[in-house]
N, C-alpha and C positions, 0 to 999 in steps of 0.2 A: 504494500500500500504506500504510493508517493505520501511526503510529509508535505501539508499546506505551505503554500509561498506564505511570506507575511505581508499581510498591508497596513502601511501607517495614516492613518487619517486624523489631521490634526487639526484642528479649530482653533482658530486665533484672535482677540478680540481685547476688550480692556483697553487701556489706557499706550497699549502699545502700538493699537493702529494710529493712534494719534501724534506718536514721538516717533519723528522721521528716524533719527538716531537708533532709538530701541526695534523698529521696523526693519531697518535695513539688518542689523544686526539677530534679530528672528527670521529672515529671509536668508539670509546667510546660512544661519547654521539649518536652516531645514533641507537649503540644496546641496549641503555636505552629505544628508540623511541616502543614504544607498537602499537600491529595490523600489519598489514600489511605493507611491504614496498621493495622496490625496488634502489637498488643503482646501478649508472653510475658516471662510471669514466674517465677521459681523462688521459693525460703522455703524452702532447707532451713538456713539458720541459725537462723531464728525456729522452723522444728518440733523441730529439734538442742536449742535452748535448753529448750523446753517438753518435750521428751520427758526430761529430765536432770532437772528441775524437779520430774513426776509419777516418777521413779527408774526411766525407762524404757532401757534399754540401746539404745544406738546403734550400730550396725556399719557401717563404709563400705570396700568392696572400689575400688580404680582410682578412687574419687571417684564412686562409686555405692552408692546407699543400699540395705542389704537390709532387707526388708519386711515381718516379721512381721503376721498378721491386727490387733495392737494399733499399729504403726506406721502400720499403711494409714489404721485410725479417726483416728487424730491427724494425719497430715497431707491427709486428705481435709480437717478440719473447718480449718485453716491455711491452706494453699492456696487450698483453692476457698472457705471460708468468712471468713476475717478479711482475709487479703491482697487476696486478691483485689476483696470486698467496699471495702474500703477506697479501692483504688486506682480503682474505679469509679465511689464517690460523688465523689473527691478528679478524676478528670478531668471531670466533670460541674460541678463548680465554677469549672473553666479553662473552661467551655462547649467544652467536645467531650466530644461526646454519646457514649458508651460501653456494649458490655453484657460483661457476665463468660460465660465458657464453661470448662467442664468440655469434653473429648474424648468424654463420652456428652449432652453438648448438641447437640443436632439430628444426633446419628450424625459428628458432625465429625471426628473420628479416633478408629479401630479398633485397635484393639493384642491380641496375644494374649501371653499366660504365658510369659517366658522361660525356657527348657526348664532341667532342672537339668543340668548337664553335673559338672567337678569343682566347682562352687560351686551353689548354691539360693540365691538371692537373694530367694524368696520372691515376694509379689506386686507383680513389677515387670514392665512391658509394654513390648515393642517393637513400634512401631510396623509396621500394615499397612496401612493405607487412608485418605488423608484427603478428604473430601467437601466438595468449594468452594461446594456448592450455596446453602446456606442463607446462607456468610457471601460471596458475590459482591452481593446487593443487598442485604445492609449498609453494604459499600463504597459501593454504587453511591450510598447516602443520606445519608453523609457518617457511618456509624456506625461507631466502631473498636471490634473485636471485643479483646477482652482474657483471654485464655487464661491458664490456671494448668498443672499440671504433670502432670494426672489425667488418665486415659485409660480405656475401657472395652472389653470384650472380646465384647460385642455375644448375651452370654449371660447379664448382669445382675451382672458382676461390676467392679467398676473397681480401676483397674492404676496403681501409682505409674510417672510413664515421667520421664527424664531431659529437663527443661525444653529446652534445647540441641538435645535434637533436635527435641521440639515444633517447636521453631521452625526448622529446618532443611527439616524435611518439610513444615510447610505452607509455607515459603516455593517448595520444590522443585514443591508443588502448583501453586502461581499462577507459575512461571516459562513457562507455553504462551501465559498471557493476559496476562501485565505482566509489566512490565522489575522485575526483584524484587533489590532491594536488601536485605542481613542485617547488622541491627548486634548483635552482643553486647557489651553494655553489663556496664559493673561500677566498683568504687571506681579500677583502676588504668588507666594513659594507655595499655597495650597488652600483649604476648605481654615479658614482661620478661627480659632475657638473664641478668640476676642478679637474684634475688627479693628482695634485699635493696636492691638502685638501683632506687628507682621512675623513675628518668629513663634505665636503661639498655634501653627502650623498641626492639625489634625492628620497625621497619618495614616493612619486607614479607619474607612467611613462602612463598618457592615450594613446590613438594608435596615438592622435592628438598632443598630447606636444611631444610624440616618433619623429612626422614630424621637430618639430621644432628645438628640440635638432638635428637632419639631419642637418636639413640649415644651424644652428649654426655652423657645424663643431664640434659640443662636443662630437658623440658618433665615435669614428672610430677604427679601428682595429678588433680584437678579438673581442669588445663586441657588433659588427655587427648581426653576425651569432647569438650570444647570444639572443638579444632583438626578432631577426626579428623570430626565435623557441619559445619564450614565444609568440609572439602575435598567431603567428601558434595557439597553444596549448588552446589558448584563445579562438579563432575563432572557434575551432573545443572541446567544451564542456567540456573542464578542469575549475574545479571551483577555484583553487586559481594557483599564478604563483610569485614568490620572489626570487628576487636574492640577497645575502651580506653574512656573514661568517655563519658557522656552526652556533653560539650561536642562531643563530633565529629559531632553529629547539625546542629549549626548551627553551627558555627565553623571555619572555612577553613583557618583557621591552626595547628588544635587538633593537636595529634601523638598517632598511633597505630598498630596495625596492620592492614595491610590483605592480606590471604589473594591469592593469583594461584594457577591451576594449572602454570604456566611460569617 
């Protein structure tokens, strides 16, 4: 029985898409990363900035952004236009060779309207289908596909979807064919027990201490969605899941956290 290839799919976001400096230097070390791999990225601090900028009103429910038809315009052209852009000519100059994807890029992930229940969130998409088709002999040609945070609903409409899962679910996707490794990347070393100690660093988060840190109150906002996509990706045959800064992508010694469902 062949042993599975590995694949890396790493998500990037935080305060590091924002610092040119810290960006070039996580693009760096991800096109040192050998074999296969996969990058997602978020920008909602850069479309935050820019929608406050044009006097556009920002609303976030749980660390999810609601979507009006003017929100969707501005961070479609963020995402999938400037970040993303960016980060593709910037790994091309590491020489790894890279292309940008949108979710309506080759049909790669399907999303429909999340229903209004007591919130409207507007045009934000949860994830239904993602097609390995088109990006498997990407990989197979040493091309790292570079996703933003846009999704489509496969009737012409595209759907802001929470970067985190992006990358949960295509990792979820390739866990049949490859040993699927998920890092979420960001400015801090991991899941912080006090948000104020960047070194009081949670190293491993089981789905049962995950309940406990709930009750406690320690995990809220943003790193919601975060946790609750790694245990996903757990549950559903991804072998490894870590979240804290770039350095854990290549440093042995780096400290951070790393998800188990046990």
């Amino acid at each position: 029985m062949n042993k599975k290839k590995t694949l890396k799919i790493v998500k990037i976001g935080g305060n590091v898409i924002d610092n040119p400096k810290a960006l070039y230097s996580f693009l760096k070390t991800l096109s040192s990363i050998q074999g296969p791999k996969i990058l997602v990225h978020g920008g909602g601090k850069s479309a935050t900035a820019l929608a406050e900028k044009t006097g556009m009103e920002v609303k976030m429910i749980e660390g999810r952004r609601v979507t009006d038809a003017a929100t969707l315009e501005l961070i479609t052209m963020v995402y999938a236009g400037k970040i993303n852009k960016t980060m593709v000519a910037q790994l091309q100059a590491f020489k790894c060779n890279a292309i940008g994807f949108t979710g309506a890029d080759g049909n790669t992930i399907s999303a429909e309207k999340r229903p209004v229940s007591t919130i409207d969130y507007g045009f934000v998409g949860d994830v239904n289908t993602v097609d390995t088709a088109i990006l498997k002999p990407l990989l197979a040609h040493c091309v790292t596909p570079v996703f933003c945070a846009i999704t489509h609903d496969n009737k012409g409409q595209l759907l802001n979807t929470n970067a985190d899962t992006i990358a949960s679910e295509l990792a979820i996707a390739f866990a049949k064919e490859f040993e699927v490794e998920l890092y979420y990347c960001f400015e801090k070393k991991g899941v912080l027990k006090d948000v104020n100690d960047d070194n009081s660093v949670i190293q491993t988060i089981t789905k049962s201490s995950y309940k406990k840190l709930l009750d406690a109150q320690l995990v809220f906002s943003g790193m919601l969605p975060k946790l609750n996509n790694c245990f996903h990706a757990l549950e559903h045959h991804v072998s490894k899941v870590c979240i804290g800064t770039p350095e854990m992508l290549l440093d042995s010694k780096a400290v951070f956290t790393t998800l188990t469902i046990k």
